[in-house]
Structure formats: structure tokens, C-alpha cells
C-alpha positions in Angstrom: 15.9 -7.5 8.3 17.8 -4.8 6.8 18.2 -3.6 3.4 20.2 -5.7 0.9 21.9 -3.3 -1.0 21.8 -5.3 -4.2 18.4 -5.2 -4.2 15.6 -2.1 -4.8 12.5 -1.2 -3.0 9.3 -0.1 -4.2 7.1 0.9 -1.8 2.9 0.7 -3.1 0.8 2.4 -0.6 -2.8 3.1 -0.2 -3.0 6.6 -0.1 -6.4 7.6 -0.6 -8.0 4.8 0.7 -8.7 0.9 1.2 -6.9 -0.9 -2.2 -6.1 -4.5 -3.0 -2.7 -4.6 -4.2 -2.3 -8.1 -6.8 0.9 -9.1 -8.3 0.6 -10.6 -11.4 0.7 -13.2 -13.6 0.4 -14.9 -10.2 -2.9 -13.5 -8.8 -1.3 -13.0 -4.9 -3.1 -10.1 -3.9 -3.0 -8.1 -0.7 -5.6 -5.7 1.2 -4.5 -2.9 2.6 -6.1 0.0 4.6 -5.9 3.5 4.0 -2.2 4.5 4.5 -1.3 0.6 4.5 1.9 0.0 2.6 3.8 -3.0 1.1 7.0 -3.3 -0.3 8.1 -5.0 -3.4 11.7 -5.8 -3.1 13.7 -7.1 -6.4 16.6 -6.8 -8.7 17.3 -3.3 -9.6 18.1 -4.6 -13.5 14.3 -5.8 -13.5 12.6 -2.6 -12.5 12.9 -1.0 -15.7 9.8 -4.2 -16.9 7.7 -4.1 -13.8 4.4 -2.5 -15.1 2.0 -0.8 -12.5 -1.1 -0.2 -13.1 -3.5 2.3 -10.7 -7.1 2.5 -10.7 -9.6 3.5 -7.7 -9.4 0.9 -5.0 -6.3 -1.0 -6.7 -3.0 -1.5 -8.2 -1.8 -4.5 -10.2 2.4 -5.0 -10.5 3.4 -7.0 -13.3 6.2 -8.9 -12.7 9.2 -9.8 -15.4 10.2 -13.4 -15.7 8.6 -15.6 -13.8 11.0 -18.4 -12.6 14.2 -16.3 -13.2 14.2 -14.4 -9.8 12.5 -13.9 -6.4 10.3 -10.8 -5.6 9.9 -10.7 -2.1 7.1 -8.7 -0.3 7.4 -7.1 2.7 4.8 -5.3 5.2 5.7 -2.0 6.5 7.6 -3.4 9.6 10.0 -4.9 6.9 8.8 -8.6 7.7 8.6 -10.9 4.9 5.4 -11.4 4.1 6.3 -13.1 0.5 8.2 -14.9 -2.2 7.6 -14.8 -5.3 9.0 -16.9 -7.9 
């Protein structure tokens, strides 16, 4: 696919262990194994609202305005494995 260099990339990983990645207010949620990654691809003038929270066995992204752009998830072969919004 290739990188679109007007958009960002933030890669969540599950470092330690098996965690369940949900983005949010949505509710899509992804497993991943230990050293499993996804990547959340967006707008670079939303990043500075995404919230990430971290806890043992998870991580929640809260993403800025819903309707007003597409956050698109990839897998770590850089398929699409998402759209959201």
C-alpha cells in the first residue's frame, strides 16, 4: 500500500503480552498476540486529540470527530484491515 505522506502512523503493539486493542466511541476492538501490532493511520492535525489509554491486557484509542474523517487500521503487513468513520 504504501505510505500516504499526508497522513501519520501510530503503531499500538502488544509488547508484553496478549492485549485487545478497542477504538472508541465505536467499540471495534482487535486481539492481538504478544508482539502483534496494528496501525492507526490518520490526519496528522487530529493526533494532537487522540487519547490512549494503557492498562494490563489492553489499550483503548479515542478517536476525535466521529464523521469528520476516516481512521484506517492496518495489520502489520500494511493491509487494511479498517475504516473508521
Amino acid at each position: 500500500m504504501g505510505a500516504d505522506p499526508s497522513m501519520m502512523d501510530l503503531k499500538l503493539a502488544a509488547a508484553d503480552g496478549p492485549a485487545r486493542v478497542t477504538f472508541e466511541p465505536g467499540g471495534t476492538a482487535f486481539t492481538l498476540d504478544a508482539e502483534e501490532f496494528i496501525t492507526l493511520r490518520l490526519d496528522p492535525v487530529l493526533a494532537p486529540s487522540v487519547e490512549i489509554n494503557i492498562w494490563p491486557n489492553g489499550i483503548s484509542v479515542w478517536l476525535p470527530y466521529p464523521g469528520e474523517s476516516d481512521y484506517i487500521i492496518l495489520d502489520a503487513d500494511d493491509h487494511e484491515v479498517a475504516r473508521l468513520w
